[in-house]
N, C-alpha and C positions, 0 to 999 in steps of 0.2 A: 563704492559706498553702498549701492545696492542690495550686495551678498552681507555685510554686516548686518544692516536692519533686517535682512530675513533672519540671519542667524538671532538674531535676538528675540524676533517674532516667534520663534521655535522654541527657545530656551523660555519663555513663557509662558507657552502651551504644553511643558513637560509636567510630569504627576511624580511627587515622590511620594513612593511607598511608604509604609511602616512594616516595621519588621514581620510584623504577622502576616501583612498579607504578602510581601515577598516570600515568606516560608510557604504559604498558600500557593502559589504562582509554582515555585519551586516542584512542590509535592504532586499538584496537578501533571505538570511537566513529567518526571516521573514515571506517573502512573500512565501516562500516554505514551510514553518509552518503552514502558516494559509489555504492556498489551500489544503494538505494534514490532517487537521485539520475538514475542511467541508468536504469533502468525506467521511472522517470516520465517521462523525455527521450523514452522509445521508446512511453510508451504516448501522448503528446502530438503526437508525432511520424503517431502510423497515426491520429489523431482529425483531424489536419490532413489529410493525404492522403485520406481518406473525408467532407472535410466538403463539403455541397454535392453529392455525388456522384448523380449516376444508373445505372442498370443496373450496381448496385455487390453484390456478398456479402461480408460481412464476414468477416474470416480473425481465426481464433483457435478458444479449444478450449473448449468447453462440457462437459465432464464436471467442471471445477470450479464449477459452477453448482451449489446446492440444486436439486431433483427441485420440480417446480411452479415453476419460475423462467419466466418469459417473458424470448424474446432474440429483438433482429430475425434474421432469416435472408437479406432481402434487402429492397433497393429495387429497383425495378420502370426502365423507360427514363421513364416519365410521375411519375416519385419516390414511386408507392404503397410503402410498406411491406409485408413480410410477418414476421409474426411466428410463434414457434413456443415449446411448452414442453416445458420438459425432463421428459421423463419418467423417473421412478425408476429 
């Protein structure tokens, strides 16, 4: 009997929309799909372009890295790595 009167406790506290602001919801939704959508196109895209590479550095910005983060800095012409860590 307990799990009904929650359920009904809940079916209470629900909001129905109108159609505007569901097309609202909708189009927000959307537009955060598609923006998260191209970043990942472009970060897929520089992963393609760098894969296999030699005497490569990798471009981007490491101050959004946590402090103690290891990040390559570079491959070498014989494909050694070098790494480095971000310091605070």
């Amino acid at each position: 009997m307990v799990r009904k009167i929650d359920l009904m406790d809940r079916l209470k506290q629900r909001h129905v929309s109108t159609p505007e602001e569901y097309e609202q919801v909708r189009f927000e939704n959307a537009m955060y799909l598609r923006r998260f959508t191209n970043v990942l196109h472009k970060a897929c895209a520089l992963r393609m372009k760098a894969y296999g590479c030699k005497d490569f550095k990798p471009v981007g910005d490491v101050n959004s890295l946590a402090p103690g983060t290891y990040y390559l800095e570079q491959v070498d012409e014989v494909y050694r790595r070098t790494y480095a860590i971000k310091q605070g």
